[in-house]
DOLO-414127 format. One record per residue (C-alpha): x, y, z. Coordinates in steps of 0.05 Angstrom, whole numbers, plus 32768, in hexadecimal, padded with zeros to 4 digits. Each point is the difference from the previous one (the first is absolute). Example, Ala and Ser with C-alpha at 12.3 -4.5 7.8 and 13.67 -1.06 7.14 Angstrom:
<vexzas>
xx  yy  zz
80F6  7FA6  809C .
801B  8045  7FF3 .
</vexzas>
This chain:
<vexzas>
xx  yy  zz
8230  7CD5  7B16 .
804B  7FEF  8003 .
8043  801C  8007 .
8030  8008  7FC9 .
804F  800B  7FF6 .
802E  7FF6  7FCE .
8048  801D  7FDA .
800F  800E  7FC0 .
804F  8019  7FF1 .
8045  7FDD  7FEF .
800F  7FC1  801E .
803A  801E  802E .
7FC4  801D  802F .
7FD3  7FC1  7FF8 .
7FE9  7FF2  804A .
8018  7FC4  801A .
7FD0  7FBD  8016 .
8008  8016  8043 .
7FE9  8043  7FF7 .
7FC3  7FEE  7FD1 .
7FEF  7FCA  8033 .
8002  8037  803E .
7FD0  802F  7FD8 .
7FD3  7FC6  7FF3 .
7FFD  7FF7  8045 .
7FF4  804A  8012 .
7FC9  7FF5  7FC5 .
7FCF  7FCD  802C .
7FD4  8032  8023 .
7FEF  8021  7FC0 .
7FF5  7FBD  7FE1 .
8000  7FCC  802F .
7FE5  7FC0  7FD0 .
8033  7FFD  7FCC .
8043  802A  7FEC .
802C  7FEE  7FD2 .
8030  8018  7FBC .
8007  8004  7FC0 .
8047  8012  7FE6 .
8018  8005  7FB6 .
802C  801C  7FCD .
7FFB  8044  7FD5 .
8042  8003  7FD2 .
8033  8012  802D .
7FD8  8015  8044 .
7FD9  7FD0  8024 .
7FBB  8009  8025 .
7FE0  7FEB  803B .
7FB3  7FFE  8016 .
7FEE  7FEF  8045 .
7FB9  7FF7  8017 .
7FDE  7FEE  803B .
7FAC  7FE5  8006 .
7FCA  8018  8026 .
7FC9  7FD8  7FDF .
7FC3  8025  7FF2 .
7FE3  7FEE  7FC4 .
800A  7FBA  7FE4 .
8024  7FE4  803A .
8015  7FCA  7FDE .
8053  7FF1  7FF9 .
7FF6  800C  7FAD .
7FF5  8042  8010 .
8047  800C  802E .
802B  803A  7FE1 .
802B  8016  7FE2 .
7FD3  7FE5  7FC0 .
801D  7FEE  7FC1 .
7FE8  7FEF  7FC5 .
801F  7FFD  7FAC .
7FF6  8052  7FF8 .
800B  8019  8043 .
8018  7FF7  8053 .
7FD9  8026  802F .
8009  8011  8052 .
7FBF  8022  800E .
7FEC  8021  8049 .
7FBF  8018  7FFE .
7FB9  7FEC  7FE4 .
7FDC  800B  7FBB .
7FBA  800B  8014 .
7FE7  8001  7FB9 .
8026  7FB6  7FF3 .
7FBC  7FDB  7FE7 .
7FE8  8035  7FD1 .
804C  800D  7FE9 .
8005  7FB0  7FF5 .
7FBE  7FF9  7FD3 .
801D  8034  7FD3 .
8043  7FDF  7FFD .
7FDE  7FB6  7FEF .
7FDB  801E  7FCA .
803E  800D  7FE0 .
800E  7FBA  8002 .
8035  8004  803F .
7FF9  7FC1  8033 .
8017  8005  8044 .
8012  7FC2  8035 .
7FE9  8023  8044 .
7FC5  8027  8014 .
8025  8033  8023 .
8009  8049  7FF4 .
8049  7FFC  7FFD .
7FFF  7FD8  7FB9 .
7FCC  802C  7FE7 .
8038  803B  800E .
8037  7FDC  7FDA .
7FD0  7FF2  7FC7 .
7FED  804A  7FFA .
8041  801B  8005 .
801E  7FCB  7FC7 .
7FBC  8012  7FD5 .
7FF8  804A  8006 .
8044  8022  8020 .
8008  8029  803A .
7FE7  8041  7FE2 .
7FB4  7FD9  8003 .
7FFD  7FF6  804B .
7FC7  803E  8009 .
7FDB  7FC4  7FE9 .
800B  7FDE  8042 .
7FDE  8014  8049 .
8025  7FEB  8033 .
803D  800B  802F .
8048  7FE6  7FED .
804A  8001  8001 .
8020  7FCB  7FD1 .
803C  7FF8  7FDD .
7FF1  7FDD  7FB6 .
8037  7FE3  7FCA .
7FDF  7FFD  7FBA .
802D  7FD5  7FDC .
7FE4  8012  7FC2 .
801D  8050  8003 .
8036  7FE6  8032 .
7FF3  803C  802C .
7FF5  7FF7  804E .
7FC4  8036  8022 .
7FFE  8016  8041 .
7FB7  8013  8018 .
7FD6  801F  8037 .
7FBA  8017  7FFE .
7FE7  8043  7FEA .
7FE3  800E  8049 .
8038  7FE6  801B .
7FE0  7FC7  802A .
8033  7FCD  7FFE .
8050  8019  800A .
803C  7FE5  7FD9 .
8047  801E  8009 .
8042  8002  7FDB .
8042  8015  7FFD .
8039  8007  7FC9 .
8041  7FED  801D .
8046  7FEC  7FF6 .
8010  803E  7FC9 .
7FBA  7FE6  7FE2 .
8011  7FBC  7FF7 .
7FD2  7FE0  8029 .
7FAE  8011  8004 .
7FE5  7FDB  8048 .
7FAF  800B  800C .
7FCF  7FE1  8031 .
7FBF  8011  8029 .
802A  801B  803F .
803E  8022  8008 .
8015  7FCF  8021 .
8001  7FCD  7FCF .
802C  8029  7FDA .
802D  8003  8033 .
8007  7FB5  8003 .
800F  7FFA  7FBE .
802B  8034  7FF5 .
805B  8002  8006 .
7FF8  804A  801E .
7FF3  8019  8043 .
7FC1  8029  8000 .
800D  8041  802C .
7FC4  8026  8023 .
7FEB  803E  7FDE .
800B  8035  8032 .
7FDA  802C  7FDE .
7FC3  7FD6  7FFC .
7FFB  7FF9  8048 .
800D  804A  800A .
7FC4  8011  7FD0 .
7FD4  7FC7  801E .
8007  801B  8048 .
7FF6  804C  7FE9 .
7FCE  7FFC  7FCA .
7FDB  7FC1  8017 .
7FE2  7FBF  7FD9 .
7FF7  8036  7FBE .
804C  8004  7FF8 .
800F  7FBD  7FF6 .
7FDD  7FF6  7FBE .
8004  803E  7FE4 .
803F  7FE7  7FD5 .
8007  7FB7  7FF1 .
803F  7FFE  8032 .
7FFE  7FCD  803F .
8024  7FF9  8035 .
803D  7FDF  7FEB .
8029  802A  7FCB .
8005  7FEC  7FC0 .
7FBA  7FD1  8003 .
7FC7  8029  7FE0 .
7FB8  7FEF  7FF9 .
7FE7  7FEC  7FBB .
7FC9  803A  7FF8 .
7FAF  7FF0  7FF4 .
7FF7  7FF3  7FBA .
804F  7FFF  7FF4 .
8016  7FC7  7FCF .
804F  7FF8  8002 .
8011  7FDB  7FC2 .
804E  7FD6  7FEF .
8012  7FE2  7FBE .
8023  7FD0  7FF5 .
8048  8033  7FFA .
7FF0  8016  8047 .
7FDF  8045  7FE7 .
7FC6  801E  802D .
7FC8  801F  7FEE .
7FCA  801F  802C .
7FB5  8010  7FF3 .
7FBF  8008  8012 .
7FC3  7FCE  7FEE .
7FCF  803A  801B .
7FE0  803B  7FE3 .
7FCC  8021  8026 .
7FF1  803B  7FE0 .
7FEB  803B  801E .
7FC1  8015  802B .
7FC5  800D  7FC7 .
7FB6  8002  801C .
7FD9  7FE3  7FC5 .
7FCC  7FE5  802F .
7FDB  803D  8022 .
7FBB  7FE1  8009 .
8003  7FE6  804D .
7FCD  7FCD  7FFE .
802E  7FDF  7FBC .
8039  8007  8034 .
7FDE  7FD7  8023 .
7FE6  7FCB  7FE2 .
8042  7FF4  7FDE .
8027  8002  803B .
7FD0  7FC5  801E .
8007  7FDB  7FC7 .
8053  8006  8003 .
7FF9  7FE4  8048 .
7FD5  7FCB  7FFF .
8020  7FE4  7FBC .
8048  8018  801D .
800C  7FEC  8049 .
7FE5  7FB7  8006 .
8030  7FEE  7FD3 .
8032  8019  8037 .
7FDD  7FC8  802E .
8018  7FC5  7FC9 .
8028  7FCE  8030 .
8003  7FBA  800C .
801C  8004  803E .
7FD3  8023  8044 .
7FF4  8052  7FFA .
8002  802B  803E .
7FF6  8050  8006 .
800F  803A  8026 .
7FC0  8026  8016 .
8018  8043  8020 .
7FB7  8020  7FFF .
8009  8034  7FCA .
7FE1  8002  7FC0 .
802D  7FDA  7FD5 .
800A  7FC2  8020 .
7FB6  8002  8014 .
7FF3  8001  7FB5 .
8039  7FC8  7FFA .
7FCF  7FD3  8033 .
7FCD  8001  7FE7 .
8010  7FEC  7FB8 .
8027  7FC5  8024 .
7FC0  7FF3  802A .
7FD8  7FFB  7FC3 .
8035  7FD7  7FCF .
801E  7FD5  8034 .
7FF7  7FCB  8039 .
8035  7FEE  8029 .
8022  8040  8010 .
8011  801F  803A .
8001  804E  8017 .
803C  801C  8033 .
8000  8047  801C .
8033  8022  8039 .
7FE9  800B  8044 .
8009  8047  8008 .
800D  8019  804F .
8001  8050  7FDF .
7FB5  801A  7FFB .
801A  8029  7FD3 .
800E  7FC8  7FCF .
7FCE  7FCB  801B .
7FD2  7FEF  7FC8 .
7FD8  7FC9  8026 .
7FBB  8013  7FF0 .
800A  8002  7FB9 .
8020  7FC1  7FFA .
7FC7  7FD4  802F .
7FC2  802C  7FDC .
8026  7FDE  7FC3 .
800C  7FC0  801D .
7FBE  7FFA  8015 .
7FD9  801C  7FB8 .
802C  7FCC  7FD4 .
8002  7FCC  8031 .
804E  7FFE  8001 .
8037  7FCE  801E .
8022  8034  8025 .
8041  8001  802E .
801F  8035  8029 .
8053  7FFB  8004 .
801F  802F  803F .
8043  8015  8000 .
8023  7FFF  8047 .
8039  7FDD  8015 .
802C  8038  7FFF .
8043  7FD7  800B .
7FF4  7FCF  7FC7 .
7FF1  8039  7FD2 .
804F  801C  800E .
800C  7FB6  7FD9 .
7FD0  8006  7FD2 .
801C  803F  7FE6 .
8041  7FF1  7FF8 .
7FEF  7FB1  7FE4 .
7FD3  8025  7FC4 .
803A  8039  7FFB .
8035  7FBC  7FF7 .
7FCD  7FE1  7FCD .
7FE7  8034  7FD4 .
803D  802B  7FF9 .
7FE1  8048  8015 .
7FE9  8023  803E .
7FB9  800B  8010 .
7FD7  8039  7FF0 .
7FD2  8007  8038 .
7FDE  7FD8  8045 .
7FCA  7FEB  7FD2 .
8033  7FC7  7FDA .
7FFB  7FDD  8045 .
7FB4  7FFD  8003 .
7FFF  7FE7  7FB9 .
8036  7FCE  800F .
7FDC  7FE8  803B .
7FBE  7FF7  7FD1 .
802F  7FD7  7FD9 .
800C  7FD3  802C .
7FC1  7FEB  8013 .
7FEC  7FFF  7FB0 .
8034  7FCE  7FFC .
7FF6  7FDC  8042 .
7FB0  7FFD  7FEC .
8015  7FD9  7FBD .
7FF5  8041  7FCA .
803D  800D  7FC9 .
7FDA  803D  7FE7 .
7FF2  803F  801F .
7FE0  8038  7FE3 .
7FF7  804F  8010 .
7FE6  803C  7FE9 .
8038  801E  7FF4 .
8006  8038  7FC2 .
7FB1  8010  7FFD .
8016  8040  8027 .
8039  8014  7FC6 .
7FD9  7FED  7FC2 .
7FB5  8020  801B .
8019  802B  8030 .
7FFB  7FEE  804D .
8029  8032  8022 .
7FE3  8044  802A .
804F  801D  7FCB .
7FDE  7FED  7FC4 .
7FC4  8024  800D .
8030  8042  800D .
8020  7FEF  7FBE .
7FB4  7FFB  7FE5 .
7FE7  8048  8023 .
804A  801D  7FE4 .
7FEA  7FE9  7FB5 .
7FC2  8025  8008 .
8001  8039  8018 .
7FF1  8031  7FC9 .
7FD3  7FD7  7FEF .
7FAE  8015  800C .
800A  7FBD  8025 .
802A  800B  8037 .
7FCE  802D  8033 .
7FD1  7FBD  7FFD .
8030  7FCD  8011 .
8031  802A  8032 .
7FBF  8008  8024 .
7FF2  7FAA  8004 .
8043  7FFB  8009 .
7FFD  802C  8040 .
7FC0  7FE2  8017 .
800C  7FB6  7FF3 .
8043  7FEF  8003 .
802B  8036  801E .
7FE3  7FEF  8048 .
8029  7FBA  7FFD .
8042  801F  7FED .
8032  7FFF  8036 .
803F  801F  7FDB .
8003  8045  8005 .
8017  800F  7FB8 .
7FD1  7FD2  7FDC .
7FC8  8030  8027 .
801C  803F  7FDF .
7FF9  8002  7FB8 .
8030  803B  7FF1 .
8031  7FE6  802B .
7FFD  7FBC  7FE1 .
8001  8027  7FBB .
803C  8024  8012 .
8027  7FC2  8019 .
7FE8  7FE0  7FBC .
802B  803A  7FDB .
8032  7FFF  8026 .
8010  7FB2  8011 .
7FCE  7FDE  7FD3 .
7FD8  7FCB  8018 .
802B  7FE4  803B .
7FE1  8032  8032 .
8022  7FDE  803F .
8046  8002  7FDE .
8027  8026  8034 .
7FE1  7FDF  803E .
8034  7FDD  8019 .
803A  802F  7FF1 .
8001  801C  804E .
801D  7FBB  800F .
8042  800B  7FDA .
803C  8018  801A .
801B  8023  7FBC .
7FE5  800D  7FBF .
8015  7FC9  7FD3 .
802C  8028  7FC1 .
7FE3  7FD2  7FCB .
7FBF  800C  7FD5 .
7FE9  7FB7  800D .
7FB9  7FFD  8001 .
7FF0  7FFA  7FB8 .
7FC8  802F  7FDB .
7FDF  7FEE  7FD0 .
7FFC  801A  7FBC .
7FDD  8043  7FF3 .
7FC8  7FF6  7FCF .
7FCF  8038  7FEA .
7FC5  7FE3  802F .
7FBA  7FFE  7FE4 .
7FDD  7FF3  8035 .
801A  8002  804B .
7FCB  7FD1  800F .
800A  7FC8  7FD0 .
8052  800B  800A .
7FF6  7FF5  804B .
7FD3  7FC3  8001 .
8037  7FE9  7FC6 .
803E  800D  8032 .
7FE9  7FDA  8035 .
7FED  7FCA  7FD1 .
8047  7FF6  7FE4 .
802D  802A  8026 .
7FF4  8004  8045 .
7FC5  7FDD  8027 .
7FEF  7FC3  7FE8 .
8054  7FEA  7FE5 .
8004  7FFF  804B .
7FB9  7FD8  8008 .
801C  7FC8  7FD5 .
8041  7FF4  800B .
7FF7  7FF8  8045 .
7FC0  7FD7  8001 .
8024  7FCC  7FC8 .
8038  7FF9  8028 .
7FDB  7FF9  8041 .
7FD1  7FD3  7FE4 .
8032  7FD4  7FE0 .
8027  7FFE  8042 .
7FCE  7FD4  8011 .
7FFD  7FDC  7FC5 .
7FB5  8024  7FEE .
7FF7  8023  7FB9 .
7FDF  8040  8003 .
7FD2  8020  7FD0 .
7FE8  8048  7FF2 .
7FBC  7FFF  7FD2 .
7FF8  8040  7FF4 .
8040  8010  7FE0 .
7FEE  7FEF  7FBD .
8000  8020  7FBE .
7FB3  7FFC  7FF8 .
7FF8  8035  803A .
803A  8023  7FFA .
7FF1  8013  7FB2 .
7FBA  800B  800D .
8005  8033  803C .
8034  8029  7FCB .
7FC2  7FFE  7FD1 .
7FCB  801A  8025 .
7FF7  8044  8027 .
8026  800C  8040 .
7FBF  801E  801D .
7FE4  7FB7  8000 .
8036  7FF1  8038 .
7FEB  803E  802F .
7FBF  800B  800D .
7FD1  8015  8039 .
8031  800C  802B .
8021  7FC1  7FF7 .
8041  7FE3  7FDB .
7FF9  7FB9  7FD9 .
7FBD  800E  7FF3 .
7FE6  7FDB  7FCA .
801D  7FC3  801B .
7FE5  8006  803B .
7FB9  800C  7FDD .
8004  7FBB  7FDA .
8002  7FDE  8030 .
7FB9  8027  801F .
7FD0  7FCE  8024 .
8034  7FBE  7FF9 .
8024  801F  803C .
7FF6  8029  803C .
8000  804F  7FF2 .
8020  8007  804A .
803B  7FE1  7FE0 .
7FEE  8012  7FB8 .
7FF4  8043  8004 .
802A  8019  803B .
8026  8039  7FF9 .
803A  7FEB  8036 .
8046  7FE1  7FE8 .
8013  7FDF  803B .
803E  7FE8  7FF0 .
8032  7FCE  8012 .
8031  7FFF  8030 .
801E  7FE9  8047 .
8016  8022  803A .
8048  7FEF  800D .
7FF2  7FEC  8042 .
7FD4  7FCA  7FDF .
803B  7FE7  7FCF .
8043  8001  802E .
801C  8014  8047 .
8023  8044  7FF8 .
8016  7FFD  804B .
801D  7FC1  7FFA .
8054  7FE6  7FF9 .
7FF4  7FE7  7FB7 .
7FEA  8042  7FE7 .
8031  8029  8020 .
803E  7FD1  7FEB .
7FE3  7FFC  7FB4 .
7FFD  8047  7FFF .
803D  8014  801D .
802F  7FCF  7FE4 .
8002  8012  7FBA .
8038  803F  7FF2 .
7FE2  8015  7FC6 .
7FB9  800A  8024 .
801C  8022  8037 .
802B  8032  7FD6 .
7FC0  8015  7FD4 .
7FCD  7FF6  8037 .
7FF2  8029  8042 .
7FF5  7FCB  802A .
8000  802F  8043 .
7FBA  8021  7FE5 .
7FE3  7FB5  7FF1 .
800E  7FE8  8045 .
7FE5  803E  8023 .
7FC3  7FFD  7FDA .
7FFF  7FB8  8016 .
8009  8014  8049 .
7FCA  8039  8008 .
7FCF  7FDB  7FD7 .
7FF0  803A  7FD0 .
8005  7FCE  7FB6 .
7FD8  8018  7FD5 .
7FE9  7FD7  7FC4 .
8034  801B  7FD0 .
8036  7FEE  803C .
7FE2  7FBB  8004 .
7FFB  7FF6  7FAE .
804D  8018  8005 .
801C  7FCF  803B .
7FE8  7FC7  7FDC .
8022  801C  7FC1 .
8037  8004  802C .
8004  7FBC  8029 .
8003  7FE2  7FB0 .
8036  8025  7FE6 .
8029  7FF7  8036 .
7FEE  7FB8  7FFF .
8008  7FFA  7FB9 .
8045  8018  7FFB .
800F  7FD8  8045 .
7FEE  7FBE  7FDD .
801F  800E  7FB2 .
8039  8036  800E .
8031  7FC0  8025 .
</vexzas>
């Protein structure tokens, strides 16, 4: 795991040693054991790579980046999970290599076989790769979108800066980066969904590179841009459920250990659910010296104690609980990860994972790993069963499973219009599958004029079901999941990995019927049933999504000077923002979750555009 930077343009806009040297420096927490350049010639622009280390596999200095060799120069942020079998395949055909570390095994791939080959490769990445063979430079993130990697064209398209974080671009670059007004207008009145649903940030003219998205130069300084992946569409071949799942067991146990390769210490997150239960014990059974770390929840609404010590106790795990409560210090922490990582945060939760971090690091571990994207790819959420009961319903199906569906799961529910089918179905219509959308609009003062908040493209959908699971997956949910777990995690200098976001899963579920996902009453079924007798049904087989999330009170002091003086100081908030209802609220004490969710939203804008608008 690493950070990477770099130019390509005419030499008039070539940073200067001082600037290189300040983003190398900004670099450190997302590599903290080596950084360093490599800078050459192509015709008449010139081109820059910047990388910094944080040494996970083959810690050695002969595996530092950015990694050159007589075809190719990589910077590479991520790991290749697959590296050994990858590397067998490549000596075969008679190619030697100097380190044993992932990284090499990348370059020697991409010089052998091309960019258009990497479906070949599981594993999480952003790297930037000269092949000096086709003289063409490629820009490249991940198809799931793991590990971010920015850009921006500037100076009448002269110039081409990239890096990791914004922020990095920002060093580099001759131009003054304004905040994107817009951004933070759609961030505090759509929520976390907004800010990924277009491959804008927060700073105008610096765009994300998309998941999948390869952005190709020549050597004339003509772009190209591309995709590497090519999913295909939902077609249920496999329709026998006991086949389902025996193949799916097979794709895990063959799959996710190789997500575990490291040869530095491993920690996790255990939360208590189903996935990173599943996630545990795997680790349990392939590894030693590991450690487990789960947040003290206060909210008995989102404590899920008893599941994580009746875990603890049936695998025997090394297991930590991390509390979040210094309330002060947290005002800090906010606006230090804001200054770091170049974006505001998305919810109270990014504290309690940040705090986890912490200790991770404190306690020796430079790996952390979550469960993150079972609930996209198998489907995890009470919406996605909706979406499931929606797909259905003229089907001789739908009178069986409405009825486990109201006996099993409904009862759990606590949002009113995931309890009402036709309503949801209605919303579904009418605002597609964003069904909390609007729920911060009474905070506004006007209307903003502008169609911001992008929509997606209208496709004929073949199934709701398979769409929804599909737009959470790359369009909504989980873009937020990752982006702000990397950048958390590499705040502290900690890489974080994501094992279930892998092709092998993702290309299988699309393969085999929906039905296999909701059954009995109960969403992510047939994962859940794999994993029958190796962990406890009370955790296994319970029908409750508790959730994650922190009361405000828990994450910062709304009453206190700070707040008040963060959010009233910034013009732009208070001309857009009704900051009247907010404090009254405050005052009477009648927050509600969707007020709390919305003042945190709040605090970071306005602390966002405090710190980067000077």
């Amino acid at each position: 795991m690493c950070g990477i930077a770099g130019y390509i343009g005419s030499k008039t806009f070539y940073p200067s040693k001082i600037k290189i040297n300040s983003c190398l420096n900004l670099m450190k927490l997302r590599g903290p054991d080596s950084q360093d350049i490599n800078q050459f010639q192509l015709k008449q622009n010139k081109i820059l790579f910047c990388a910094s280390r944080l040494s996970i596999i083959d810690i050695s200095e002969r595996s530092n980046q950015p990694i050159e060799d007589e075809e190719g120069i990589l910077s590479f942020n991520g790991e290749i999970y697959n590296y050994l079998e990858i590397k067998k395949n490549l000596i075969r055909k008679k190619i030697k290599f100097k380190t044993k570390s992932d990284t090499e095994v990348l370059l020697k791939f991409l010089n052998y076989y091309g960019v258009k080959e990497l479906n070949q490769i599981h594993g999480m990445w952003s790297f930037a790769y000269f092949s000096k063979k086709l003289q063409k430079f490629f820009l490249c993130r991940d198809k799931f979108g793991e590990k971010p990697v920015f850009f921006s064209l500037e100076n009448k398209k002269e110039s081409f800066l990239f890096g990791s974080n914004v922020n990095y671009i920002r060093k580099l670059s001759l131009n003054d980066h304004k905040v994107d007004k817009d951004k933070i207008y759609n961030y505090l009145k759509y929520g976390f969904r907004s800010v990924y649903s277009d491959n804008k940030t927060f700073f105008e003219k610096i765009n994300f590179v998309k998941p999948g998205q390869i952005i190709q130069i020549d050597k004339d300084f003509k772009f190209k841009n591309f995709s590497y992946t090519n999913y295909g569409e939902y077609k249920p071949k496999i329709i026998n459920y006991n086949f389902g799942k025996k193949i799916l067991q097979k794709k895990i146990n063959e799959t996710i250990p190789k997500t575990f390769r490291s040869d530095v210490p491993i920690a996790f997150l255990l939360s208590g659910g189903v996935d990173s239960s599943i996630i545990s014990y795997l680790a349990k059974k392939k590894l030693k010296n590991t450690k487990f770390y789960s947040l003290k929840q206060k909210d008995k609404l989102y404590n899920e104690s008893i599941n994580i010590s009746l875990l603890k106790k049936k695998l025997n795990l090394r297991h930590e609980y991390i509390s979040t409560n210094d309330l002060q210090k947290n005002f800090k922490i906010i606006d230090d990860l804001i200054k770091d990582i170049g974006f505001p945060l998305l919810s109270t939760t990014n504290l309690a994972i940040n705090k986890i971090c912490q200790k991770v690091k404190k306690d020796g571990y430079k790996v952390l790993i979550s469960g993150n994207g079972g609930d996209e790819i198998f489907s995890g959420y009470y919406a996605h069963h909706m979406s499931y009961l929606i797909s259905i319903k003229n089907t001789p199906k739908f009178k069986k499973n409405l009825k486990n569906w109201k006996n099993t799961t409904k009862p759990f529910i606590r949002t009113q219009i995931l309890k009402n089918l036709n309503l949801f179905e209605k919303n579904l219509l009418k605002k597609g599958f964003n069904f909390e959308s609007n729920i911060y609009e009474k905070y506004f003062k006007t209307k903003n004029k502008k169609k911001i908040f992008y929509k997606k493209d209208k496709k004929k959908i073949k199934d709701i079901f398979i769409q929804h699971l599909d737009n959470d997956l790359f369009y909504d949910i989980l873009p937020a999941q990752t982006h702000t777990i990397d950048n958390i995690t590499m705040h502290n200098s900690i890489e974080s990995r994501m094992p279930y976001l892998s092709d092998d899963f993702y290309l299988l579920r699309n393969s085999m019927s929906k039905h296999f996902l909701i059954r009995n009453g109960l969403a992510k079924y047939i994962l859940r049933d794999v994993f029958k007798k190796k962990i406890p049904s009370s955790i296994l087989f319970n029908p409750e999504k508790t959730g994650f999330f922190l009361p405000l009170k828990e994450t910062i002091n709304i009453n206190s000077k700070k707040f008040l003086n963060v959010i009233t100081k910034n013009k732009y908030i208070n001309s857009i923002i009704n900051l009247r209802l907010i404090e009254k609220k405050i005052s009477d004490g009648s927050l509600t979750q969707q007020d709390q969710k919305f003042i945190f939203l709040l605090y970071n804008a306005a602390s966002f555009m405090n710190f980067y608008s000077k």
